[in-house]
RODO-2510 file (C-alpha; in nm, 4 decimals, decimal comma):
residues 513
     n   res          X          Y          Z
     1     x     0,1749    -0,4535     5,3876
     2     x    -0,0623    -0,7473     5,4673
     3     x    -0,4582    -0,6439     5,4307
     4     x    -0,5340    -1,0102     5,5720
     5     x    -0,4441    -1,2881     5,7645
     6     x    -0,6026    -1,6233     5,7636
     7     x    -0,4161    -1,8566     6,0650
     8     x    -0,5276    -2,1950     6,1309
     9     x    -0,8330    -2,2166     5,9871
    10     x    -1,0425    -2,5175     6,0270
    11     x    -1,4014    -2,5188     5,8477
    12     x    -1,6206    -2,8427     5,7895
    13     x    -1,9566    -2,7853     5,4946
    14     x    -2,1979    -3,0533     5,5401
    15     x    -1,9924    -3,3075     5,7761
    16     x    -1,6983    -3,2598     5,4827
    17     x    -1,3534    -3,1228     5,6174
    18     x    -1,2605    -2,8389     5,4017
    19     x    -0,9902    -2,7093     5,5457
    20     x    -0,7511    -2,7963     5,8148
    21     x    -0,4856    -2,5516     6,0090
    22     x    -0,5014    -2,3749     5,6733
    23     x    -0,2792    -2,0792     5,6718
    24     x    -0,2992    -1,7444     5,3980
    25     x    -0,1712    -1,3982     5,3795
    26     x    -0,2496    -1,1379     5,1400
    27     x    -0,0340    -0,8435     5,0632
    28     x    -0,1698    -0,4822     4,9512
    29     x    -0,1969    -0,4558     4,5554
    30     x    -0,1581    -0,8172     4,5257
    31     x    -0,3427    -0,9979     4,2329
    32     x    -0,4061    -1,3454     4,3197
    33     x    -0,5862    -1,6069     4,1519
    34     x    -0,7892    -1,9561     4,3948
    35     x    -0,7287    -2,2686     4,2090
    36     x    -0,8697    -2,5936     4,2939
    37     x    -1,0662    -2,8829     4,0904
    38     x    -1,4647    -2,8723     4,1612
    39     x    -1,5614    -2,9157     4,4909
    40     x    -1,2468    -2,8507     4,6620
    41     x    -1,4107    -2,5124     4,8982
    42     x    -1,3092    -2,2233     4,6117
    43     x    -1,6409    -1,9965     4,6730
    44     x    -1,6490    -2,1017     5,0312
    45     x    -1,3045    -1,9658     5,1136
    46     x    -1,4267    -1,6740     4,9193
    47     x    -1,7559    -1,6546     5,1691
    48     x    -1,5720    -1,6892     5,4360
    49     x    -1,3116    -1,4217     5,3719
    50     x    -1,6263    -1,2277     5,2820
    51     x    -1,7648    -1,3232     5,6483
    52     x    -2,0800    -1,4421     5,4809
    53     x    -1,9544    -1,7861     5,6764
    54     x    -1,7714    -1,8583     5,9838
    55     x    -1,4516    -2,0447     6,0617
    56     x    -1,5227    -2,3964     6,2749
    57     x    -1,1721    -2,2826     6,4186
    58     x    -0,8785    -2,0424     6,3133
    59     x    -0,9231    -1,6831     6,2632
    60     x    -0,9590    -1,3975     5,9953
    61     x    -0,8741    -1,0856     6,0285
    62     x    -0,8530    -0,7582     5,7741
    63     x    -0,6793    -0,4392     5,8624
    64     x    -0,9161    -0,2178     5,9947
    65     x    -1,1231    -0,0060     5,7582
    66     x    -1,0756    -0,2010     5,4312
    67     x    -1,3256    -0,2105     5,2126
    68     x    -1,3817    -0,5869     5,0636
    69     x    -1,6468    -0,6354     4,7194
    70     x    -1,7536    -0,9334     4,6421
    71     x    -1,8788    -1,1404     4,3740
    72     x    -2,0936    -1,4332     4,4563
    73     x    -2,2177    -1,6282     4,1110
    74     x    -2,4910    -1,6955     4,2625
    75     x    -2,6155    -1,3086     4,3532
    76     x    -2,9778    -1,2331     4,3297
    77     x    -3,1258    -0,8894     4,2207
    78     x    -3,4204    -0,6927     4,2583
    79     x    -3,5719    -0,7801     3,9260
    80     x    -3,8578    -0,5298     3,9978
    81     x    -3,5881    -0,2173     3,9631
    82     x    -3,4356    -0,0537     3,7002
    83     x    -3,0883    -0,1215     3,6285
    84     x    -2,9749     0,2675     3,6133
    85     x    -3,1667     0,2719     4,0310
    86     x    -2,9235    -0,0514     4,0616
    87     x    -2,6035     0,1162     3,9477
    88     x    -2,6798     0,4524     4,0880
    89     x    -2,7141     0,3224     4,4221
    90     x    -2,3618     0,2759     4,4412
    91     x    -2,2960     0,6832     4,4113
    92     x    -2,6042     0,7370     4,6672
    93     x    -2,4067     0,9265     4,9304
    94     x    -2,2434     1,1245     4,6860
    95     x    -2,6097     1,2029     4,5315
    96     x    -2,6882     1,2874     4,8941
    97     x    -2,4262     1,5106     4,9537
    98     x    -2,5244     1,6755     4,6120
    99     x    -2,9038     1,7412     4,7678
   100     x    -2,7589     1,9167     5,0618
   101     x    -2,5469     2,1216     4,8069
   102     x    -2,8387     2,2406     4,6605
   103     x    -3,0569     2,2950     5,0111
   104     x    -2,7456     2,4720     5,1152
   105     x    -2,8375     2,7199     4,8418
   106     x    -3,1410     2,7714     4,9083
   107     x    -3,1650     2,8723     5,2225
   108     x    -2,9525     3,1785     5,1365
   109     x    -3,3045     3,3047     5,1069
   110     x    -3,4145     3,2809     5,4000
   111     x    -3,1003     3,2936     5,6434
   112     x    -2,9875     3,5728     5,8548
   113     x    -2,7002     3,7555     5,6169
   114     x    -2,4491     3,7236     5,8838
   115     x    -2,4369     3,3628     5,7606
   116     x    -2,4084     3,3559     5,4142
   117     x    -2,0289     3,3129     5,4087
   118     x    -2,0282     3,0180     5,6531
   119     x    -2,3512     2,8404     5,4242
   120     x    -2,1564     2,9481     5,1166
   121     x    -1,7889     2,8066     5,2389
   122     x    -1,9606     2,4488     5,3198
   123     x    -2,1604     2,4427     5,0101
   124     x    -1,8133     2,4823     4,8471
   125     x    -1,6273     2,2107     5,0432
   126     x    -1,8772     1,9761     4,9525
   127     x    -1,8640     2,0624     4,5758
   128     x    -1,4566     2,0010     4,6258
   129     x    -1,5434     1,6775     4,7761
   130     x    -1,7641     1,5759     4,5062
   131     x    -1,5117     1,6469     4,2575
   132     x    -1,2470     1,4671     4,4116
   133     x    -1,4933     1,1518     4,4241
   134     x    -1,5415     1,2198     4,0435
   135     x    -1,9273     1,2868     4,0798
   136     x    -1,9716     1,4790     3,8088
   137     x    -1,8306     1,1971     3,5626
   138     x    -1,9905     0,9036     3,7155
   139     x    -2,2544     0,9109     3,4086
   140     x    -1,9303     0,8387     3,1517
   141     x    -1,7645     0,6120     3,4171
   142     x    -2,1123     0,3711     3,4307
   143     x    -2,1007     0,4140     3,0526
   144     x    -1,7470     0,2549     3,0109
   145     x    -1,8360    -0,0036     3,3114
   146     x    -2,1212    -0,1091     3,0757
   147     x    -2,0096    -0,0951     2,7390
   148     x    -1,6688    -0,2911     2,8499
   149     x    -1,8738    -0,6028     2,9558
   150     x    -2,0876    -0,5924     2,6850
   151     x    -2,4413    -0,4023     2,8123
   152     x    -2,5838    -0,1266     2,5765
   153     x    -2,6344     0,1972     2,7901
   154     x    -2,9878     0,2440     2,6504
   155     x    -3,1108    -0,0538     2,8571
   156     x    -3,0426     0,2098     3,1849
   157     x    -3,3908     0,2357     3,1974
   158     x    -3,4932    -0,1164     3,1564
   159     x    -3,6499    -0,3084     3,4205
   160     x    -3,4092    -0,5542     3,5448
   161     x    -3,6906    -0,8817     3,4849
   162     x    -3,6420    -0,8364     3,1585
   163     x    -3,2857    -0,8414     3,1242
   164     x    -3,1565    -1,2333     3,0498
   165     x    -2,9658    -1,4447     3,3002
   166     x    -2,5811    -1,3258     3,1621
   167     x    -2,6583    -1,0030     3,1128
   168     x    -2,8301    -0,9562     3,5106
   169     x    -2,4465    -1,1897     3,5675
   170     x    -2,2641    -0,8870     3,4029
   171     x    -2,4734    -0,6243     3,5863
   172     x    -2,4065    -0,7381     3,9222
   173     x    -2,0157    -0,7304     3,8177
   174     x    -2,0308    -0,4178     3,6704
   175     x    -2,1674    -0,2426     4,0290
   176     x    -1,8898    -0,4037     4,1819
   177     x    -1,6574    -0,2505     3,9939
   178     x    -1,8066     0,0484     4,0050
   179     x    -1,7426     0,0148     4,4329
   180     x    -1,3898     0,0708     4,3522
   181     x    -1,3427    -0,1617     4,6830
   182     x    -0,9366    -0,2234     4,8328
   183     x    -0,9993    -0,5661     4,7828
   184     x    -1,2096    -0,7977     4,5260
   185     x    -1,3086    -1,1314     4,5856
   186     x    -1,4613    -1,1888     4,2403
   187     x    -1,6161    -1,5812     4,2323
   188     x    -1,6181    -1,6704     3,8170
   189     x    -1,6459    -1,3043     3,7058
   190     x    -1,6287    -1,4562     3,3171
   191     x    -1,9276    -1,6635     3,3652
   192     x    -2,1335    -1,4978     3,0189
   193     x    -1,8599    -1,3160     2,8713
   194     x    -1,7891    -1,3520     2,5206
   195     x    -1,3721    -1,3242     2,4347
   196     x    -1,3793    -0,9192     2,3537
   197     x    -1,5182    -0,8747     2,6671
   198     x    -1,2789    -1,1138     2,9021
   199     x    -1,0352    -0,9188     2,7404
   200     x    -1,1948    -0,5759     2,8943
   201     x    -1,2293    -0,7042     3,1917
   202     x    -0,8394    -0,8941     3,2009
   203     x    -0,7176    -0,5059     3,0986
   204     x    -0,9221    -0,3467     3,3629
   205     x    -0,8016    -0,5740     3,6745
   206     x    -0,4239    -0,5373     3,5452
   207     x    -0,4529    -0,2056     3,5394
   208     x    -0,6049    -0,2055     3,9205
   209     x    -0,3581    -0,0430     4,1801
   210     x    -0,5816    -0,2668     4,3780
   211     x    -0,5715    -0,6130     4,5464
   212     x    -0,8112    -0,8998     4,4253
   213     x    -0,8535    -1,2769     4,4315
   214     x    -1,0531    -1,3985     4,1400
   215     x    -1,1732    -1,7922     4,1643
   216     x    -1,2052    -1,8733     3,7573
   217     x    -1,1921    -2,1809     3,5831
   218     x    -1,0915    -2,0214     3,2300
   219     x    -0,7283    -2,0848     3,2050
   220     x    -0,6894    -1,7783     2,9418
   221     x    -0,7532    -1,5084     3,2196
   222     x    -0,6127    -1,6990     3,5019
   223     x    -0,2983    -1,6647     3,2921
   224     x    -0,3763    -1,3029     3,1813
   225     x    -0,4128    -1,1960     3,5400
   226     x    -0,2416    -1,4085     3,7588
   227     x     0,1086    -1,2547     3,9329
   228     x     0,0077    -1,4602     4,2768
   229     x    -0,1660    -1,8044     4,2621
   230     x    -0,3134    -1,9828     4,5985
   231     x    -0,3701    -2,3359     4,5202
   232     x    -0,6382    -2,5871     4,7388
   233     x    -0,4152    -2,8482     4,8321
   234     x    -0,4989    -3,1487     5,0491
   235     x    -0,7430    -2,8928     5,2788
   236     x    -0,4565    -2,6587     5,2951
   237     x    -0,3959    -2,3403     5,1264
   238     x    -0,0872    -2,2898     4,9132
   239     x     0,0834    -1,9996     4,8047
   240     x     0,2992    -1,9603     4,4706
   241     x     0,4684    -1,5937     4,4309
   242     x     0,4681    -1,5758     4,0324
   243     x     0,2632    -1,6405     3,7343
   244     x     0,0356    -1,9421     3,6590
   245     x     0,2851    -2,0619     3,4451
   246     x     0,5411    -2,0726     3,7478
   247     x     0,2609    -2,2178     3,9231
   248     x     0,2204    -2,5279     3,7005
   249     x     0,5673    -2,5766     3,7102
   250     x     0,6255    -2,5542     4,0234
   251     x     0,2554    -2,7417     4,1217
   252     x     0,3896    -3,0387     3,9522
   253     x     0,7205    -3,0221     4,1892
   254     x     0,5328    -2,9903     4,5353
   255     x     0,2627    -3,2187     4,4118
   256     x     0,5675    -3,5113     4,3332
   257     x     0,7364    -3,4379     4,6926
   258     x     0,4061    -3,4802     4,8812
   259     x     0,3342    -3,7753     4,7459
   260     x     0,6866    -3,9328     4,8106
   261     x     0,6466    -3,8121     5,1673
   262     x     0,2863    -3,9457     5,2126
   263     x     0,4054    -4,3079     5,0546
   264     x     0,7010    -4,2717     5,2846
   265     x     0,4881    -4,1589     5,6092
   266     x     0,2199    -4,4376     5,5354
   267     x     0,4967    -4,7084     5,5223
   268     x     0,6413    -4,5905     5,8412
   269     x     0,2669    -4,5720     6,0608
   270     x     0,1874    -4,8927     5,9001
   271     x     0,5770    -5,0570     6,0611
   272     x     0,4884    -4,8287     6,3476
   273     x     0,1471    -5,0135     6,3867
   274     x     0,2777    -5,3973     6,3398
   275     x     0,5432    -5,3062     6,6148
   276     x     0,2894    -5,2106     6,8288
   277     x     0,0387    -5,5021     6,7506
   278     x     0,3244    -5,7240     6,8436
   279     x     0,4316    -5,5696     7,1072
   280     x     0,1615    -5,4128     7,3488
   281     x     0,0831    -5,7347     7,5247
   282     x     0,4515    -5,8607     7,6154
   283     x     0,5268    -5,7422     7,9540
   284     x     0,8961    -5,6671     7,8320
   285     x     0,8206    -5,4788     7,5692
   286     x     0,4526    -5,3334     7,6141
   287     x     0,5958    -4,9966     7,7393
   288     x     0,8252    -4,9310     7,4343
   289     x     0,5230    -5,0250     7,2271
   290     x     0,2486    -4,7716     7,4516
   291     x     0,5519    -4,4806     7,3756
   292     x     0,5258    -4,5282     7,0197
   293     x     0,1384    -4,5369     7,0126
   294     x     0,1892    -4,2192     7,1724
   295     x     0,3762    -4,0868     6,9289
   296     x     0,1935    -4,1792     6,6768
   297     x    -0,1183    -3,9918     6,7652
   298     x     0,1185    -3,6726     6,7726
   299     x     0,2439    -3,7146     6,4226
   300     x     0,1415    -3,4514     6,1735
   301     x     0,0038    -3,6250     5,9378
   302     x     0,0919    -3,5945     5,5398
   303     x    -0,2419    -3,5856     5,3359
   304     x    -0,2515    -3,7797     5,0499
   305     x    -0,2183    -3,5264     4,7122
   306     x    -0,5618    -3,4246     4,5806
   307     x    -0,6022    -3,6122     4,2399
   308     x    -0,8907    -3,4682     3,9581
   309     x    -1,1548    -3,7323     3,9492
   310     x    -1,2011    -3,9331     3,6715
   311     x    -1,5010    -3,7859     3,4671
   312     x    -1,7205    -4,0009     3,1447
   313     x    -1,9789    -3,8116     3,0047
   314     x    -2,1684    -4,0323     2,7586
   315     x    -2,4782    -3,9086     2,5400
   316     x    -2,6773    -4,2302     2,4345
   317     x    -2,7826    -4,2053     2,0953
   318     x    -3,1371    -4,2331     1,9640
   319     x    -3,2348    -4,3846     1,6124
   320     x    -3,1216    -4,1608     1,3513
   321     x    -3,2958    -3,8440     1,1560
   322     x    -3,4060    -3,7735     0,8548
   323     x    -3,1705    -3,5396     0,6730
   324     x    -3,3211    -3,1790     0,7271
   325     x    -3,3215    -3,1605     1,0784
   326     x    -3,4499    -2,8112     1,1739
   327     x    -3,5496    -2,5775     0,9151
   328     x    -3,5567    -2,1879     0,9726
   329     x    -3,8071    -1,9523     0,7780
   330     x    -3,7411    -1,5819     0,8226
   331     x    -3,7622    -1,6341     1,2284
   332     x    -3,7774    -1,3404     1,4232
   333     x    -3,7455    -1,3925     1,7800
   334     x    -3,7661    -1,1570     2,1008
   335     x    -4,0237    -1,0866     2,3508
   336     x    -4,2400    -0,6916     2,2717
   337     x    -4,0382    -0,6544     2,0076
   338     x    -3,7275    -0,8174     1,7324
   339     x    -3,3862    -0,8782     1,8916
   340     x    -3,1910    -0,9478     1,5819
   341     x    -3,2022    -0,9735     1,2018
   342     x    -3,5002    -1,2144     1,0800
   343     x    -3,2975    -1,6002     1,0601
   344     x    -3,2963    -1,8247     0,7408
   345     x    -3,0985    -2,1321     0,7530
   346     x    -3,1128    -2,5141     0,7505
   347     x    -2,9344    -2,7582     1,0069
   348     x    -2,9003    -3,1174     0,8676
   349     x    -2,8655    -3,5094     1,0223
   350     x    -2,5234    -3,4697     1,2037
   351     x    -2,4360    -3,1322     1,2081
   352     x    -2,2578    -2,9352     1,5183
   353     x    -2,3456    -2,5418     1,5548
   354     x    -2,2082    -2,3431     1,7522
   355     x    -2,4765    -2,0217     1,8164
   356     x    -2,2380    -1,6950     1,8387
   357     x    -2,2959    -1,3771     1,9021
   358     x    -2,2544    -1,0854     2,1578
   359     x    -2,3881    -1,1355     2,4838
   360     x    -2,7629    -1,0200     2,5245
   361     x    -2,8185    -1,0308     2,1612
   362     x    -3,0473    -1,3267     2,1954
   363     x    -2,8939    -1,6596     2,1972
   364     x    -3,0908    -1,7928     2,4869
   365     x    -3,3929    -1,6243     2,3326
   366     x    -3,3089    -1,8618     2,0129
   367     x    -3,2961    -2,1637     2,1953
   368     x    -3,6215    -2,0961     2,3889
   369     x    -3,7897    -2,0146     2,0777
   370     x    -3,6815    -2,3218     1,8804
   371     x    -3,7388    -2,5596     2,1546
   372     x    -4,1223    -2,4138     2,2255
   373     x    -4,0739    -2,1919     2,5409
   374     x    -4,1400    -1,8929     2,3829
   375     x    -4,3627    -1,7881     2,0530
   376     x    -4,1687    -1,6220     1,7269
   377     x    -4,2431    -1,2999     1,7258
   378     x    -4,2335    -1,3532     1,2879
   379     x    -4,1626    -1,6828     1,0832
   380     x    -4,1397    -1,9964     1,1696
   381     x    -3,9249    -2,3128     1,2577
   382     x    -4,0099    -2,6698     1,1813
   383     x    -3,8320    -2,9396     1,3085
   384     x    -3,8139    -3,3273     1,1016
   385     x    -4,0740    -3,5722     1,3183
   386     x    -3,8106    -3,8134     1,4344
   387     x    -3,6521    -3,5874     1,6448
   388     x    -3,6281    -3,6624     1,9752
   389     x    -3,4614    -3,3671     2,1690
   390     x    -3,2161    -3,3379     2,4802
   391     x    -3,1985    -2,9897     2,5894
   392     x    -2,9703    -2,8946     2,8638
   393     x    -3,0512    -2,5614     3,0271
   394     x    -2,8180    -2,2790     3,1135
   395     x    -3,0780    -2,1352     3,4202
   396     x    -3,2151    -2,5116     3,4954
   397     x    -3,3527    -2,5049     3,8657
   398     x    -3,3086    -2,8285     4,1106
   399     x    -3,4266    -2,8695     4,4558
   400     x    -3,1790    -2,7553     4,6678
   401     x    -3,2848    -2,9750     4,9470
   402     x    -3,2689    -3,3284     4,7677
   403     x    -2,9460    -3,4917     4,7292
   404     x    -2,7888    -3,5713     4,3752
   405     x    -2,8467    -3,9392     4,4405
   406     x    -3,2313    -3,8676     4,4905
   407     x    -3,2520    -3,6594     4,2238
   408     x    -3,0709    -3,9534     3,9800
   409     x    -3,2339    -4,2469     4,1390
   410     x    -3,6163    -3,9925     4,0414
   411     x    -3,5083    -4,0093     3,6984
   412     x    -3,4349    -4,3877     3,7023
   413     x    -3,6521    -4,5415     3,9287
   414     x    -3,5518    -4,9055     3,8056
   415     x    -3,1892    -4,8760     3,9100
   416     x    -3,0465    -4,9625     4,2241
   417     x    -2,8232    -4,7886     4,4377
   418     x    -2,5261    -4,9528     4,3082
   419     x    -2,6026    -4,8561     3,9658
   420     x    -2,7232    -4,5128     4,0973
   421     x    -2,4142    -4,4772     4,2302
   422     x    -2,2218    -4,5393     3,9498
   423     x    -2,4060    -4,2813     3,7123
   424     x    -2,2763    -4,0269     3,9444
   425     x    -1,8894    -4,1810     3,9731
   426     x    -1,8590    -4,1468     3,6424
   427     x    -1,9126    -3,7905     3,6844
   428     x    -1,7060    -3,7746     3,9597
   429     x    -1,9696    -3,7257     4,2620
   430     x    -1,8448    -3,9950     4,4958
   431     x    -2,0373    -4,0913     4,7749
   432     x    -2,0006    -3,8524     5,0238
   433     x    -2,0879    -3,5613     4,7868
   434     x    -2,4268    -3,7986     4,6367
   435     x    -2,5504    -3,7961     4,9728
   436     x    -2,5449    -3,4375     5,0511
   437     x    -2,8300    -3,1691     4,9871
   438     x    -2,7781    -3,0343     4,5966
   439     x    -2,7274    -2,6613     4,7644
   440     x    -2,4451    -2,7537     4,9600
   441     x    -2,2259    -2,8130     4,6427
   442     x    -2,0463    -2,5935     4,4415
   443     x    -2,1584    -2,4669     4,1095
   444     x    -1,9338    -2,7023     3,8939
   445     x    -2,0399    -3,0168     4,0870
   446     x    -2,3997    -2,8957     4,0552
   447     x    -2,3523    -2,8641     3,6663
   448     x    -2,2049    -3,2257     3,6894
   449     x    -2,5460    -3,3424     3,8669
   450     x    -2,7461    -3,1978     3,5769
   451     x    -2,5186    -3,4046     3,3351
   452     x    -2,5601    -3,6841     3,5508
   453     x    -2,9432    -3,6992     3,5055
   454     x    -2,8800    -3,7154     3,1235
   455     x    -2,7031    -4,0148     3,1472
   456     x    -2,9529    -4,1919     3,0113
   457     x    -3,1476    -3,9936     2,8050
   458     x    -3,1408    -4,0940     2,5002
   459     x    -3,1713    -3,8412     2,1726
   460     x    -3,0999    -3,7700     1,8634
   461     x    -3,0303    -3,4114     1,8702
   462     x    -2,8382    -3,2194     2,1604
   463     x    -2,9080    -2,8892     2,2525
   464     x    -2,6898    -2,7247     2,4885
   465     x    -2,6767    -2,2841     2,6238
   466     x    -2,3934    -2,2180     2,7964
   467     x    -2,2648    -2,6285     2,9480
   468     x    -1,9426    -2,5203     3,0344
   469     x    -1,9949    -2,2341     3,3394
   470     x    -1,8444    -2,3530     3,6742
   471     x    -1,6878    -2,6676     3,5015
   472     x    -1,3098    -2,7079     3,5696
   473     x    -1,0421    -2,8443     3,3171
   474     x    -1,1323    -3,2085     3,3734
   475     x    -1,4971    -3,1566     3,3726
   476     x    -1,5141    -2,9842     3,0669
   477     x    -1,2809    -3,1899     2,8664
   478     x    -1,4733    -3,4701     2,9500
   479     x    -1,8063    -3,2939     2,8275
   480     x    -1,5838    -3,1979     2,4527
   481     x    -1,4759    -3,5488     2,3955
   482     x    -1,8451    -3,6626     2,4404
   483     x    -2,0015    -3,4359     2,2094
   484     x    -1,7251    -3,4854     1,9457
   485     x    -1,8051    -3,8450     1,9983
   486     x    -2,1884    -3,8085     1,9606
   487     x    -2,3072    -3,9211     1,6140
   488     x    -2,6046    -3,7137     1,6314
   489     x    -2,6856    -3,3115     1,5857
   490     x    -2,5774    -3,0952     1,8110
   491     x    -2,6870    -2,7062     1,8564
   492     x    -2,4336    -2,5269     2,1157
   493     x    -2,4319    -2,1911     2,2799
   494     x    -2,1656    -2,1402     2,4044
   495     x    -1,8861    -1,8398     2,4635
   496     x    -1,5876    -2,0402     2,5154
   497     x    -1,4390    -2,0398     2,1527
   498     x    -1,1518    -2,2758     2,2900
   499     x    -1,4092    -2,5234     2,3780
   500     x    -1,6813    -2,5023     2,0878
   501     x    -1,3997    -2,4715     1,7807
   502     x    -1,2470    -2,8610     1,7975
   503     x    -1,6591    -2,9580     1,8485
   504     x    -1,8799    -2,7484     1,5889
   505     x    -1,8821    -2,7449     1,2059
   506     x    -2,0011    -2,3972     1,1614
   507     x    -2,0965    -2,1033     1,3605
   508     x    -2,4515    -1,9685     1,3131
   509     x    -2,3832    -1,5949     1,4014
   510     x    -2,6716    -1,3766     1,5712
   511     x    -2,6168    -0,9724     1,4323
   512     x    -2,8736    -0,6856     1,5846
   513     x    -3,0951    -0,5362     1,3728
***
């Protein structure tokens, strides 16, 4: 049974054609993975299923009274509430119908006797009801929600300000699980999770008997996931019935015969073309050429394969440290009170850490301390005086309104557009997407901006929480050859162990108190 149909659907972001007469159908139970490189209209497909955007043209259309969650990466909470009034809000009808259980009851009291049975025989249909939605477990089901992606059930009563950036990430997918919608449309669900927890969460959606699409750039849990895979290709959707590895093999196929028949179409409009040119003006031949110029503006025509851009990331190097970088006393770091055991270590002139540890244990919390954002709770941290710092941001904030070639040209006022310009190819913003407003990219091409106004920074020591989130393959390949390449020290949260291990030296592991 099909629980949607997308037909013809055109849809233009910012004056950019995203997709054109693009056709998609998804079946009940389904589990389907949205590939595409950066920038290609992943999350806005996903909006726009969602309804959160309209189609220029085309329609979509669920069966009637499906219930669709989704997962936007860039969700916003209340930070003022607590997280249990957060999850509990997803049970609140079932908390209602528990309050008029227990009215119900009550007014046995003061109700004619006559009606007791009838007040007694709803009271226990609603109790039935409740137990068929599982009410009286929802405290365990929360519980396992939680402790599968990684959040400690005492912080139920925490305020959700206080909570870090991937653990309020993990919160808003754990409430959508909790939904227990027909359909998920879950946009980079793995964004902060560490391995153990992927792994929950890869378990939990196999063992759905539900239907999802899941945009994700971590190749791991496409793979561990994947039975259907739609593919972005040249502003068209298509549609592979198997795994991700039948998908790459057959990818490569489709990708080989489109370009053939683009080279082969292109050759024929251009002869088509010269004919014409030749030919429109003759008077005994102009109406043979005026048919074919007709025919040409009928043609379908073949787009030309979408390629992954080409993507340099360079980190220019400073002069050179002495040889005890950063030194670490007995450091305890948190905010009212210690997150982990006190730290003791030394990082010296070239080193590459990686900073492990579970999520919300404190890693961010480390970096702000070290690089002065927040005060050590205990001991202290001193770093050699001929450092000179580049510290890329996980939760960095840009003006949404400016465009990425504004925002580089700020940062290097002495450049010119041309060079401006080709800061920004080399991290494979072309033109059309440096001229557009920063919020009307997606999140990997944002993350490609911030590298971008690095370019020419230059440092001595790199410190880096969480670069990789929203990058595709490319991207992030590009980012590990330059920090392998980088001659200077390099501190790295990150929860990618496939990306950190061919980078850092060591791992500097974070352990709770």
């Amino acid at each position: 049974m099909s629980l949607l149909e997308v037909n013809n659907l055109f849809f233009s972001y910012a004056n950019e054609l995203l997709y054109e007469d693009a056709n998609l159908r998804l079946f009940e139970g389904e589990h389907a993975v949205l590939l595409g490189p950066n920038g290609t209209g992943k999350s806005t497909l996903l909006k726009l299923l969602n309804k959160s955007l309209s189609p220029d043209k085309g329609s979509i259309q669920w069966v009637s009274h499906i219930k669709v969650g989704y997962l936007d990466q860039y969700a916003s909470i209340d930070p003022k509430i607590t997280v249990k009034a957060y999850l509990y809000d997803v049970f609140l009808p079932l908390f209602e119908k528990e309050a008029l259980i227990q009215e119900l009851y009550e007014s046995i009291a003061v109700i004619d006797e006559s009606q007791y049975e009838k007040v007694l025989n709803r009271a226990h249909r609603l109790e039935e009801e409740l137990a068929k939605d599982n009410f009286y477990a929802i405290q365990s089901t929360i519980s396992n929600i939680m402790n599968g992606l990684g959040l400690d059930t005492s912080l139920l009563n925490s305020r959700i300000e206080t909570l870090s950036g991937g653990m309020r990430a993990k919160l808003i997918l754990g409430k959508l699980l909790l939904l227990e919608a027909d359909c998920l449309l879950l946009d980079e669900p793995t964004n902060f999770l560490d391995i153990k927890h992927i792994e929950w969460l890869i378990k939990f959606l196999n063992g759905l008997n539900k239907t999802f699409i899941v945009v994700s750039h971590d190749e791991y849990f496409v793979k561990s996931i994947a039975t259907t895979v739609f593919a972005i290709e040249g502003k068209t959707i298509s549609r592979y019935k198997g795994n991700y590895d039948f998908y790459l093999k057959e990818h490569a196929l489709r990708i080989d015969q489109q370009s053939k028949a683009f080279k082969a179409q292109q050759k024929f409009i251009q002869e088509t073309e010269t004919y014409i040119n030749k030919n429109i003006v003759r008077a005994s031949t102009t109406k043979m050429a005026q048919s074919r110029r007709k025919m040409l503006t009928k043609i379908k025509r073949v787009h030309k394969p979408t390629t992954e851009k080409h993507i340099k990331i360079k980190f220019q190097m400073d002069r050179t440290t002495g040889r005890d970088v950063l030194k670490v006393n007995q450091l305890s770091i948190g905010y009212e009170f210690p997150l982990i055991e006190p730290l003791d270590f030394k990082i010296v002139r070239g080193d590459k850490v990686a900073i492990t540890g579970k999520n919300g244990i404190g890693k961010s919390t480390f970096i702000k301390t070290i690089t002065n954002q927040l005060e050590p709770i205990d001991g202290k941290f001193e770093w050699i005086d001929t450092t000179n710092i580049l510290y890329y941001e996980q939760e960095i904030k840009l003006d949404g309104e400016s465009t990425p070639f504004e925002l580089v040209h700020a940062e290097n006022i002495d450049f010119d557009r041309k060079m401006v310009m080709t800061v920004l190819a080399s991290f494979g913003i072309d033109f059309e997407m440096a001229n557009r407003p920063l919020k009307t990219l997606s999140g990997g091409e944002k993350t490609k901006v911030k590298f971008a106004l690095t370019r020419n920074n230059k440092s001595n020591v790199l410190i880096l929480d969480e670069p990789t989130n929203h990058l595709d393959k490319v991207a992030k390949q590009a980012l590990k050859d330059a920090l392998i390449e980088y001659p200077g020290t390099v501190i790295l949260v990150s929860h990618e162990k496939s990306f950190y291990e061919e980078i850092c030296d060591y791992e500097i592991h974070l352990s709770t108190i």
